[in-house]
C-alpha positions in Angstrom: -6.7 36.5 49.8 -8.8 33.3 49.2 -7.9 33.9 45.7 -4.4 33.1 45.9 -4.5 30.7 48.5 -6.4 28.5 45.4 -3.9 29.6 43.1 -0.8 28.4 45.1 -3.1 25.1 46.2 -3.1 24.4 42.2 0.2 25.3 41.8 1.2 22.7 44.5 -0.8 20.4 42.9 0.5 20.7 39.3 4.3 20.7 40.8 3.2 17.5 42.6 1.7 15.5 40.0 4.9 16.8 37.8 6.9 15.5 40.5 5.6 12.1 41.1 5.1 11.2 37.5 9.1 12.3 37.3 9.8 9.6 40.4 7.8 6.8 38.4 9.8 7.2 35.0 12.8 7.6 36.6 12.8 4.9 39.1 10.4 2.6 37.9 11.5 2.9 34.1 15.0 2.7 32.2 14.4 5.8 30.4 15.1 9.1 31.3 12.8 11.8 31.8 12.1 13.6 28.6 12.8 10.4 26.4 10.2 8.5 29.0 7.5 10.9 28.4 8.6 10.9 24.6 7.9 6.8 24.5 4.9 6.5 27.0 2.9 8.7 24.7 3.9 6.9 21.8 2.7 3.9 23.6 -0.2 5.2 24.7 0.4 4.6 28.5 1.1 8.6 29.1 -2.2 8.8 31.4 -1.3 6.1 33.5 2.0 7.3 33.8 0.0 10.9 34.8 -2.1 8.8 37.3 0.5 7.2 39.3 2.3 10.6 39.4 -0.9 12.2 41.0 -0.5 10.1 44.3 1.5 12.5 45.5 -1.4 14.9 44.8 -3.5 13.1 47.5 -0.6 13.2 50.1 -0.2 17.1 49.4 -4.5 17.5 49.9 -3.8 15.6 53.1 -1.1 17.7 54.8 -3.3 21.1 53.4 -6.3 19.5 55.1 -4.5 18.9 58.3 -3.0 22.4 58.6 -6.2 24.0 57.8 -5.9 25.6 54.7 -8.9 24.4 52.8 -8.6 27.0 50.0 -5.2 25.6 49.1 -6.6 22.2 49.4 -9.6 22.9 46.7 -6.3 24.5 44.6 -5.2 20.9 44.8 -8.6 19.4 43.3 -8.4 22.1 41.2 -5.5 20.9 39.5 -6.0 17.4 39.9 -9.3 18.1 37.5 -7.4 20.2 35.4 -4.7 17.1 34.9 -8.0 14.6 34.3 -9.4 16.7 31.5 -6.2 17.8 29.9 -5.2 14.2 29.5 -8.3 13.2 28.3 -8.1 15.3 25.5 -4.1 14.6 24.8 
């Protein structure tokens, strides 16, 4: 059971940091979604972008932590290294 409680902690976390980084380029930017990520990357600001999106991250480790569910909230970390080393290397 502990296994899927980590799986659905880093799916939380993936659809989180997707999520957030969506809000940023959408409210924050005059580009749409796609064409956003599309121009970021060309500019070379795609990990910030990815960073600003991952606060929601934290607010989703927060609430796990509260309601007890640990294994989700290391699914969370999970993803959020996941996120670090993929856009290291992108």
């Amino acid at each position: 059971m502990s296994k899927t409680h980590l799986l659905i902690g880093f799916v939380i976390g993936i659809l989180a940091s997707v999520l957030g980084s969506f809000l940023f380029i959408t409210f924050f930017t005059s580009f749409d979604f796609i064409s956003g990520i599309q121009t970021m990357k060309s500019d070379g600001q795609l990990g910030k972008v990815i960073t600003l999106g991952s606060i929601l991250d934290l607010v989703a480790f927060g609430i796990l932590l509260k309601t007890n569910k640990e294994m989700m909230a290391r699914g969370v970390v999970l993803s959020v290294i996941i996120i670090t080393i993929l856009t290291f290397f992108a």
